[in-house]
Structures are given as C-alpha cells and as structure tokens.
C-alpha positions in Angstrom: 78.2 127.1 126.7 79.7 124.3 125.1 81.9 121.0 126.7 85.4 121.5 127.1 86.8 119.5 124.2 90.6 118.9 125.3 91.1 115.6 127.0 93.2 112.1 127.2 93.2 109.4 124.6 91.9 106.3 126.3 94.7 103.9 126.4 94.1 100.1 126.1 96.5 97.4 126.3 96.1 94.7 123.6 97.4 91.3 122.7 97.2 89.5 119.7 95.9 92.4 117.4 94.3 91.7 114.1 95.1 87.8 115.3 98.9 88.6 115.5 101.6 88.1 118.0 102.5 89.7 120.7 101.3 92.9 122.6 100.4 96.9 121.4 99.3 100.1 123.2 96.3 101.3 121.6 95.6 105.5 122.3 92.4 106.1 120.6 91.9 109.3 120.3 88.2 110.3 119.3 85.6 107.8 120.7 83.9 105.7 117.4 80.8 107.5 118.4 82.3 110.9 117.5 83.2 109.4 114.0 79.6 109.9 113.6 79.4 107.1 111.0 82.3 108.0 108.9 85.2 105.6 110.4 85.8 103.4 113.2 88.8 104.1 114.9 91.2 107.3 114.8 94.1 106.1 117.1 98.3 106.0 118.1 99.5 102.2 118.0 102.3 101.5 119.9 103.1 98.4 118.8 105.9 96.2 121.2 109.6 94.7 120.4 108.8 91.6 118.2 105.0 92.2 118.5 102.9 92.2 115.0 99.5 93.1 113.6 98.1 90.2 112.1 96.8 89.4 108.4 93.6 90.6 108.5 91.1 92.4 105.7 89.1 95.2 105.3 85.8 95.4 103.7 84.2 99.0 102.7 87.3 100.6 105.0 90.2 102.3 103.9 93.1 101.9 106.3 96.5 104.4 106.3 99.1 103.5 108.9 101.2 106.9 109.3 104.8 105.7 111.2 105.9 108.0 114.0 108.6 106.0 115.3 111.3 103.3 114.9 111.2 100.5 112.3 109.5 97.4 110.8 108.1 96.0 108.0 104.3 96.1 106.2 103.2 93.4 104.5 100.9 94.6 101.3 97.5 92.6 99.8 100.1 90.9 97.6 102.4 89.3 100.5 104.6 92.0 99.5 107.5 93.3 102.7 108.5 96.6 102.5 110.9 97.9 105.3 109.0 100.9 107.1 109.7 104.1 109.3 108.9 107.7 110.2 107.2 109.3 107.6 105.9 106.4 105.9 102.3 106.2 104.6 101.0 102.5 104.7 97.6 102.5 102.9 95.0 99.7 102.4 92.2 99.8 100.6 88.5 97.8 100.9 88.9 94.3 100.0 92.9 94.2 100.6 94.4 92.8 103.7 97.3 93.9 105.8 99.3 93.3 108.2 102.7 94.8 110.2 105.5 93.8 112.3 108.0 95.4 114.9 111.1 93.9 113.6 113.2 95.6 116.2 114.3 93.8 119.7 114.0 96.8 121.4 111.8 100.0 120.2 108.5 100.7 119.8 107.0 100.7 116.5 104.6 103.7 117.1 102.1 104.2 113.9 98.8 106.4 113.5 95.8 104.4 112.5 92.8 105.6 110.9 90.0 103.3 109.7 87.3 105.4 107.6 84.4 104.4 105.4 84.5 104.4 101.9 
C-alpha cells in the first residue's frame, strides 16, 4: 500500500527574508524534494506587523505571491508600489526582482508563495 499523504506544513520562523526587515512564518507545504525538479518552494508566508521581504531577484524562476490576508504593498522590477490584499496575484518573472512589505502595525500579511522553474 501506499504512504499516507495528509500531513503538517513544516513551520519555520524567519528573520530578515530575502535580506529584509523584520520577521515571517514560513509553512512550507510540499518538501523541495517533492517538487521533483520543477520549483523550489510551494509555501504560506506569514509575514509580521512592519516586517518586509527584501529586494531580491530571480533567475530562471517565476515567482506569484497570492494574498490571503490583510494588507501591504509590492514593490515591482521597476520600483513600482502598488497597495495589495486578498485576492491579489503578485507575479515576477526570471530576471525581475521583488520585494514586499506589511505596512500594517498590527496584522499579518499572509501571502502564498510558489517559486517554479521556467
């Protein structure tokens, strides 16, 4: 018979993601092993009051952010700042940098993260 495949996302606390401020609760949920090759992370970021993910770039990656809750703002390859919340799709693409901010004092800013290959 096969594994039982229901389990827990493995949840890390992180500071300073993508070289930003602050502190995040990463869920990943599928191990990058189980990605067999086709991405590198599939995971919940709950990202803390005043906490950011910093400018960083992505090179033969494609990145969407999907916001679950409260609010903030993403900052685009261009420097561009667009005010984000649930429902929002945040894409980058290879080559482009990103970044994103929880501009509230007191929420969460709780996003879906998927890095996959190009």
């Amino acid at each position: 018979g096969g594994k039982h495949m229901v389990r827990k996302a493995n949840v890390i606390n992180k500071t300073g993601l993508g070289g930003g401020k602050g502190s995040a609760e990463v869920h990943y949920i599928v191990p990058e092993e189980e990605l067999y090759g086709h991405g590198r992370m599939y995971a919940k970021v709950c990202l803390k009051p005043g906490s950011t993910v910093g400018w960083h770039r992505h090179v033969g990656e494609t990145e969407p952010y999907y916001i679950l809750e409260g609010q903030g703002v993403f900052i685009d390859d261009d420097k561009s700042r667009t005010s984000v919340g649930p429902g929002d799709v945040c894409t980058i693409l290879s080559g482009q940098c990103h970044s994103i901010e929880n501009t509230s004092e007191t929420e969460d800013l709780v996003f879906m993260a998927l890095i996959y290959k190009d």
